[in-house]
Backbone bond lengths (Angstrom), bond angles and torsions (degrees), N, CA, C in turn:
res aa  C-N    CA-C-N  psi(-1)  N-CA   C-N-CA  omega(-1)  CA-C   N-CA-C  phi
1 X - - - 1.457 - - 1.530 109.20 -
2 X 1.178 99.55 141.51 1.521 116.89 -163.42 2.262 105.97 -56.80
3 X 1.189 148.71 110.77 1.296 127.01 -154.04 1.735 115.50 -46.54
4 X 1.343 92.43 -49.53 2.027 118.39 179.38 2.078 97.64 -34.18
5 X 1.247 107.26 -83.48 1.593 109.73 163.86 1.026 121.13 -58.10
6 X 1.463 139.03 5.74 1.247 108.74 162.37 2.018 111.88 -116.25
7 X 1.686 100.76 1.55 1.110 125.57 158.98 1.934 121.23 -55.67
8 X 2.007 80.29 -51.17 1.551 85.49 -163.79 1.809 99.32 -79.40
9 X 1.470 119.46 -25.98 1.458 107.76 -177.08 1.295 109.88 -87.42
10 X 1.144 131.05 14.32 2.158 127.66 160.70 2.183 92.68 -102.67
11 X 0.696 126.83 4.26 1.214 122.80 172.89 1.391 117.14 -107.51
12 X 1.907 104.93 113.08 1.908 95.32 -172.45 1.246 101.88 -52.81
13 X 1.493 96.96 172.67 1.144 136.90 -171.29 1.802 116.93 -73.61
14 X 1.571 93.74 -42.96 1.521 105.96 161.15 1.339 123.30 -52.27
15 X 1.516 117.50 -36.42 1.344 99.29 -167.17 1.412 103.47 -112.64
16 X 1.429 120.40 2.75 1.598 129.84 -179.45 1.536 98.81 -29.74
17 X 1.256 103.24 -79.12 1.757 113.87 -163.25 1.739 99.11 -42.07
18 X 1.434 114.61 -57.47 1.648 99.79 -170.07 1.659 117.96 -43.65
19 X 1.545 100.46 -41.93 1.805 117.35 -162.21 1.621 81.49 -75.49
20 X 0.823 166.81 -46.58 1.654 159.44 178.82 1.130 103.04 -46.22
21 X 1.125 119.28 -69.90 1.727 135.75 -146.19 1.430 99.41 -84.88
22 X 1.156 124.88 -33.53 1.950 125.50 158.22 1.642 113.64 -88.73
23 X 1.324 126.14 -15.81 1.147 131.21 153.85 2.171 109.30 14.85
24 X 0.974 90.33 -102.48 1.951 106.31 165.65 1.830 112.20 -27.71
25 X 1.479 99.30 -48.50 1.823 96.32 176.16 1.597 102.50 -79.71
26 X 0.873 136.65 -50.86 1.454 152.11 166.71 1.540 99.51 -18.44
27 X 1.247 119.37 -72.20 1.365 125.78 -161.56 1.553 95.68 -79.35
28 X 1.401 135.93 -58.46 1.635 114.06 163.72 1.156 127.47 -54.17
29 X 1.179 121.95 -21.95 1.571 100.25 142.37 1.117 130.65 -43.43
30 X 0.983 105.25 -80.65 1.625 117.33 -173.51 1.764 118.84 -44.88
31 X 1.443 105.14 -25.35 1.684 114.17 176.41 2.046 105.51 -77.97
32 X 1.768 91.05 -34.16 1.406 74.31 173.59 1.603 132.37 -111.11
33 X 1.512 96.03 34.85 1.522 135.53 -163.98 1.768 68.35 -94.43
34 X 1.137 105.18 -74.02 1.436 103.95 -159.84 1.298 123.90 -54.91
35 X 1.474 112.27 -31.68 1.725 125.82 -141.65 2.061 85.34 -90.00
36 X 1.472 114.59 -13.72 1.121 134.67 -126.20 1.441 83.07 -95.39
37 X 1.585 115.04 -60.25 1.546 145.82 179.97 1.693 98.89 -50.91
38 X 1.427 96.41 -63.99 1.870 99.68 -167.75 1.681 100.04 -71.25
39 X 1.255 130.51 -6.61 0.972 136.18 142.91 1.783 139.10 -19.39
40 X 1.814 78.06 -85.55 1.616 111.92 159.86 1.196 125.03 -41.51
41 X 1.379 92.43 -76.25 1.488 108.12 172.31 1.418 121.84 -25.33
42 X 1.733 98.38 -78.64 1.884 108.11 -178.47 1.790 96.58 -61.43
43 X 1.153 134.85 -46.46 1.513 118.07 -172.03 1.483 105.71 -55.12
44 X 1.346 142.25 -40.64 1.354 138.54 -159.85 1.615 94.54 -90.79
45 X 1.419 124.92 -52.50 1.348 105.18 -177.85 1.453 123.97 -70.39
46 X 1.686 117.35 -5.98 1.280 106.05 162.32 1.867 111.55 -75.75
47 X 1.143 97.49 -41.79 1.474 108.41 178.29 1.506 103.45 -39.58
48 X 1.111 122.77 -85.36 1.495 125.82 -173.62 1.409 107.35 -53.19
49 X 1.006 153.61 -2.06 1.403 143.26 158.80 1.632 136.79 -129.19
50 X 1.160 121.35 -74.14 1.531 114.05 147.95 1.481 135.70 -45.62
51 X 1.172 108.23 -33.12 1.560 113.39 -147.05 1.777 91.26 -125.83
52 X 1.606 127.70 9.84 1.030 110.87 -161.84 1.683 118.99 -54.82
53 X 1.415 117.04 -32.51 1.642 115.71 -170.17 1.545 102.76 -90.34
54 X 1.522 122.39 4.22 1.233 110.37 -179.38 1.621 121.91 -138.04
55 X 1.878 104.19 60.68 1.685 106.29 -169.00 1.237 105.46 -67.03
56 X 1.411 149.56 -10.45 1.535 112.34 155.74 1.162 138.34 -48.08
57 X 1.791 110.12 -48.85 1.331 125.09 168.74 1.623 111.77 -49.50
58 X 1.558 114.34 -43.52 1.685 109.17 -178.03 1.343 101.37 -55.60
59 X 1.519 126.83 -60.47 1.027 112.28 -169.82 1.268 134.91 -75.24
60 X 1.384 106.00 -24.04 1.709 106.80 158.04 1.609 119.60 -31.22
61 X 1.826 102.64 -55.52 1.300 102.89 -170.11 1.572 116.68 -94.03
62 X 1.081 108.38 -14.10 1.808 109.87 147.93 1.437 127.67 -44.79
63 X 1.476 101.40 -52.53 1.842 124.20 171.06 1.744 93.83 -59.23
64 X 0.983 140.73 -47.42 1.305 122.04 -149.85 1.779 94.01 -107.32
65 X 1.062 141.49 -13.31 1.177 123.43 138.06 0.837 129.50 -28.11
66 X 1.545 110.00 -70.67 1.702 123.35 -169.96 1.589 117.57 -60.77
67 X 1.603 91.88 -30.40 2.007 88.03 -175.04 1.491 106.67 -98.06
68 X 1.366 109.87 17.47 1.760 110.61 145.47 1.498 117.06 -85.88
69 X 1.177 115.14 -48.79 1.864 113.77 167.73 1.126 109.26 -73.83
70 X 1.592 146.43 -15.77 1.419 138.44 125.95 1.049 122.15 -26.11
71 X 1.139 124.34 -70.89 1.548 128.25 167.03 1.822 114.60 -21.29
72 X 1.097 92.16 -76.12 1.231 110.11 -179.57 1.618 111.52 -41.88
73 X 1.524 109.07 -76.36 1.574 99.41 178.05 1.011 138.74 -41.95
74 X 1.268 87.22 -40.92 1.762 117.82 -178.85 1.581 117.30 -42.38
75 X 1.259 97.53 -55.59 1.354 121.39 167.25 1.419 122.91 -73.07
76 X 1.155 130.75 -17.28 1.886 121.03 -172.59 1.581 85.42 -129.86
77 X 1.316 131.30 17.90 1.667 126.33 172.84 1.173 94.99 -129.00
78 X 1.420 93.26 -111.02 1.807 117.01 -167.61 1.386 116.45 -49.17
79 X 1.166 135.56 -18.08 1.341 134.54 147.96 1.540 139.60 -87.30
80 X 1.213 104.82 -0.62 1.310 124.04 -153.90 1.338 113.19 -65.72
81 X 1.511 104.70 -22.34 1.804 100.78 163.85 1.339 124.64 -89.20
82 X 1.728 121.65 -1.21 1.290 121.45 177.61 1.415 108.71 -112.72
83 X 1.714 132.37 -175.13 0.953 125.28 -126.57 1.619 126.91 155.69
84 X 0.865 129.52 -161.92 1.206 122.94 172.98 1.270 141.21 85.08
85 X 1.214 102.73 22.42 1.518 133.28 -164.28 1.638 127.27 -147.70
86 X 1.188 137.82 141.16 1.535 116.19 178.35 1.493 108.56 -69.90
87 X 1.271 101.74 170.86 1.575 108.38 175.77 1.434 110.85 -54.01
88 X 0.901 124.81 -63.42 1.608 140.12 175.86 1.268 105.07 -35.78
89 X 1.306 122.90 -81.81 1.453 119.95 178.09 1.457 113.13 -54.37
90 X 1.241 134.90 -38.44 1.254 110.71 159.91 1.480 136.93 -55.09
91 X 1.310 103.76 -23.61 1.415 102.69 -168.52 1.683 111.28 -105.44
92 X 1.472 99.71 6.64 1.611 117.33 168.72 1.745 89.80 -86.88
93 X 1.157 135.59 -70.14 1.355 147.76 -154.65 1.630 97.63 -50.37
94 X 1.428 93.47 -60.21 1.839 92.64 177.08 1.580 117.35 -41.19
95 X 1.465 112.26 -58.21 1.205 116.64 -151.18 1.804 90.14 -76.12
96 X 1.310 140.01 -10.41 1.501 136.80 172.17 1.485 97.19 -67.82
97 X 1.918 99.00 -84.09 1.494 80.10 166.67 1.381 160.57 37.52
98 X 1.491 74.27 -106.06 2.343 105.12 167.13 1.204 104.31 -65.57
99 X 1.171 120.25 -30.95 1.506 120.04 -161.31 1.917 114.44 -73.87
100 X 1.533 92.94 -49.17 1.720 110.72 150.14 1.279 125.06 -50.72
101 X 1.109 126.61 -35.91 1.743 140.62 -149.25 1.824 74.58 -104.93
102 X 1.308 136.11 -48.72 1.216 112.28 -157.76 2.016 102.71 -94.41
103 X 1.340 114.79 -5.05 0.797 115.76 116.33 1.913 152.43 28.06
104 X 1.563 73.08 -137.03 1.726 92.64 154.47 1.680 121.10 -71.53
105 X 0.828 152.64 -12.16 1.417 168.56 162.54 1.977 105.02 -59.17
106 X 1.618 101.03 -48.07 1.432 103.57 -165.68 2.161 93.08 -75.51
107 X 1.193 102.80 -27.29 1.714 84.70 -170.17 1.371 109.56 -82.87
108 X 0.821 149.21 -32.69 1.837 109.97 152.96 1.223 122.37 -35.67
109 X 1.330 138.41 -55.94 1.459 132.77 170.91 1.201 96.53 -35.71
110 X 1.566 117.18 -85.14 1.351 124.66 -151.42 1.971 112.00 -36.49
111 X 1.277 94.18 -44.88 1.872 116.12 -158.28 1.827 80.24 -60.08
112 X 1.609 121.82 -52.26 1.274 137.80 -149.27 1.732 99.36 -56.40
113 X 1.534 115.40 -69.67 0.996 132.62 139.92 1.220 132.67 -50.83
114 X 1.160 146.66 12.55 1.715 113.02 154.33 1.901 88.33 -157.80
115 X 1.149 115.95 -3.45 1.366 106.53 148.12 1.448 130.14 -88.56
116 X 1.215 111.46 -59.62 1.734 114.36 177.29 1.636 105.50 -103.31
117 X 1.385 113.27 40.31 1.640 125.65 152.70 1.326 102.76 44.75
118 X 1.567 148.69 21.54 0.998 161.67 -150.58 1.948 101.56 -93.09
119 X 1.921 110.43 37.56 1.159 135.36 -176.78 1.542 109.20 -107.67
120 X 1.575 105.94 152.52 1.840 107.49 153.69 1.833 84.44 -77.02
121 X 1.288 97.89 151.57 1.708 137.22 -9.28 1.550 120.52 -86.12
122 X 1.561 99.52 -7.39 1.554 87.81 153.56 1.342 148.12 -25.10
123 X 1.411 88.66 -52.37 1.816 94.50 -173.00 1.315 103.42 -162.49
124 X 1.133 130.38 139.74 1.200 130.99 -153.70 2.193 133.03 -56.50
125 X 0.992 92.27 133.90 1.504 87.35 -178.99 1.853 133.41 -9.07
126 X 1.359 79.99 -43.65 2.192 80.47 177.10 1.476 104.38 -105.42
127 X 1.526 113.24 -26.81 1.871 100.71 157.66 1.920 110.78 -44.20
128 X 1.029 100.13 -28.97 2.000 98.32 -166.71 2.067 96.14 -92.38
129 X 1.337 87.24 -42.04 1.562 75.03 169.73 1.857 110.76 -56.47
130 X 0.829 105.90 -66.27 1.596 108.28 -175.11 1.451 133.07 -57.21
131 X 1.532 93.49 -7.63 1.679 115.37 169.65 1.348 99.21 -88.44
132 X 1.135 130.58 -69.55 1.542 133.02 153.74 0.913 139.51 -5.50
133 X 1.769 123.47 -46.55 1.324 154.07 152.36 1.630 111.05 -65.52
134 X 1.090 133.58 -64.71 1.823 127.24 -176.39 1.736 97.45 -69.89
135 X 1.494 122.28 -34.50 1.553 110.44 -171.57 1.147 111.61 -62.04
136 X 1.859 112.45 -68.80 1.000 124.04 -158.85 1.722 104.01 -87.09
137 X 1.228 111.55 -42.17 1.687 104.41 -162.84 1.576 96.75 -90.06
138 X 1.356 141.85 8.23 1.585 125.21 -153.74 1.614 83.82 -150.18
139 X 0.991 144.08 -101.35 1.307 151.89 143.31 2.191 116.49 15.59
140 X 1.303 80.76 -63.40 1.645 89.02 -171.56 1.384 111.42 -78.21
141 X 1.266 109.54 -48.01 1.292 119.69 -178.05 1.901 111.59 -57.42
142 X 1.285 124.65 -44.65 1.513 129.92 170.78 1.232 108.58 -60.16
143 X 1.628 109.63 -32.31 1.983 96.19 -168.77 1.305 92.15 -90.31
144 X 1.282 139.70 -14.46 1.641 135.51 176.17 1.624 99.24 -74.29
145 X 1.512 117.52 -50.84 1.153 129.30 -173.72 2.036 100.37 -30.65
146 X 1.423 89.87 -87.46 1.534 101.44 -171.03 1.535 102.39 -48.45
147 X 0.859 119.10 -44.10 2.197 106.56 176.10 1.288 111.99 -48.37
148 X 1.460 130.10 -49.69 0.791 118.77 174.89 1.652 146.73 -92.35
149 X 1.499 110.46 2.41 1.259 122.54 153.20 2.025 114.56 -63.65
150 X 1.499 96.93 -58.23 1.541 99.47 161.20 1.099 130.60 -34.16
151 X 1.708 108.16 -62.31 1.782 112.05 167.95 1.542 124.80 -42.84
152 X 2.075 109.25 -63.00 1.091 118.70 178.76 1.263 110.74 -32.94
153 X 1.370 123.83 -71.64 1.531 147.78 -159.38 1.874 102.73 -54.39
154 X 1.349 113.43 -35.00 1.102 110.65 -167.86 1.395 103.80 -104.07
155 X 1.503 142.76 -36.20 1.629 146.61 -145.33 2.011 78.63 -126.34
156 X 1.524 100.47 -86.44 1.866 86.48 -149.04 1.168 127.27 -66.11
157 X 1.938 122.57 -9.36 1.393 106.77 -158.91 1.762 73.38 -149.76
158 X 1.212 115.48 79.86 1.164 125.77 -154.40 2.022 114.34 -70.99
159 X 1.385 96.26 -37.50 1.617 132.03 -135.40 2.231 98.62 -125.01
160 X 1.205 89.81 125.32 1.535 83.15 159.51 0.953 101.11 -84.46
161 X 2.122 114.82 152.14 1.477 112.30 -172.67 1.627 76.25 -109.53
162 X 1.010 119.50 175.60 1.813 142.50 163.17 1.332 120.13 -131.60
163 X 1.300 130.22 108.71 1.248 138.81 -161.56 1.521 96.82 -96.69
164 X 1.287 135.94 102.28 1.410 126.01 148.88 1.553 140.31 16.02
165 X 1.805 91.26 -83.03 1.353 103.59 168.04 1.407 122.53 -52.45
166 X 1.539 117.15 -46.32 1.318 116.83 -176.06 1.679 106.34 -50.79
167 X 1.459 97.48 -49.92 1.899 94.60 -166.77 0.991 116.26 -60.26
168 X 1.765 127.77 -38.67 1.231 140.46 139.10 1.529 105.80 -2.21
169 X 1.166 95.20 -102.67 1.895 109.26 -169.09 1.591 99.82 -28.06
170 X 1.700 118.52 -64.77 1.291 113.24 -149.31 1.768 108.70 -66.39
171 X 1.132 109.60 -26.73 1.264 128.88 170.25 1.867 112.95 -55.75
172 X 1.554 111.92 -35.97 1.656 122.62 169.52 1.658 104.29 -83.19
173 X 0.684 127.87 -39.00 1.800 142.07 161.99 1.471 110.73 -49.29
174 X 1.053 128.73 -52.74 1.949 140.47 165.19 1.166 101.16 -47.98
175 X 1.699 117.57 -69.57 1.289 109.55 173.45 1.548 138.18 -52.87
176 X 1.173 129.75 -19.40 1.516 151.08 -140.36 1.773 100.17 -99.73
């Protein structure tokens, strides 16, 4: 069974229409559900080892991991019906974007740390981990989140595209 139908028939019936009609937010979620984790992940293991005296830089380069496999999903999923742009220019637009979004994302950390001193020896070692964690990974990441669904939607993937074939099919499916 095709995944799409066998998605839409384990999903009540009540909430069918909502999960359609957010469909597009649904799936960026879920890309940056993910991008969110591989995020975490690479930001804390740079943190704890290479990068220990310098978690902006970890997370800088954690963030820019992820919004390369962002890129990617972003583009062959959660965007996949919009469009309107060459590859190039889209994938210049994205990376501005991200580039803003990562950005705004880093000042909670930053404010966390070197405004409200939310450091050892301030306060103890996993107090700074956990300041670290709601600023930068919980905090930053949502206010980047919403910028950049806004942006996408409006600058890189501007345009619903309409594929032929698809309308085709759904149009043999109506009939059926």
């Amino acid at each position: 069974m095709n995944p799409s139908k066998w998605l839409v028939s384990v999903i009540p019936g009540r909430i069918l229409p909502v999960v359609i009609a957010y469909a597009g937010f649904i799936r960026f979620a879920l890309v940056g559900l993910f991008t969110f984790v591989l995020t975490t992940v690479l930001f804390f293991g740079l943190k704890v080892s290479v990068l220990d005296e310098k978690p902006v830089t970890a997370f800088s380069i954690a963030t820019l991991v992820a919004t390369i496999v962002s890129y990617v999903l972003n583009r062959e999923w959660s965007f996949a019906e919009r469009g309107g742009r060459s590859a190039r220019h889209e994938a210049s637009l994205f990376f501005v974007v991200s580039a803003i979004a990562l950005g705004i994302s880093q000042i909670p950390l930053a404010m966390s740390r070197y405004v409200f001193d939310f450091q050892a020896p301030a306060i103890t070692p996993f107090a700074e981990h956990l300041a670290d964690f709601v600023s930068g990974s919980i905090i930053g990441t949502l206010v980047a989140m919403a910028f950049r669904w806004w942006a996408f939607r409006k600058w890189v993937f501007p345009e619903l595209v309409v594929d032929d074939d698809v309308v085709e099919q759904a149009e043999k499916e109506s009939l059926d």
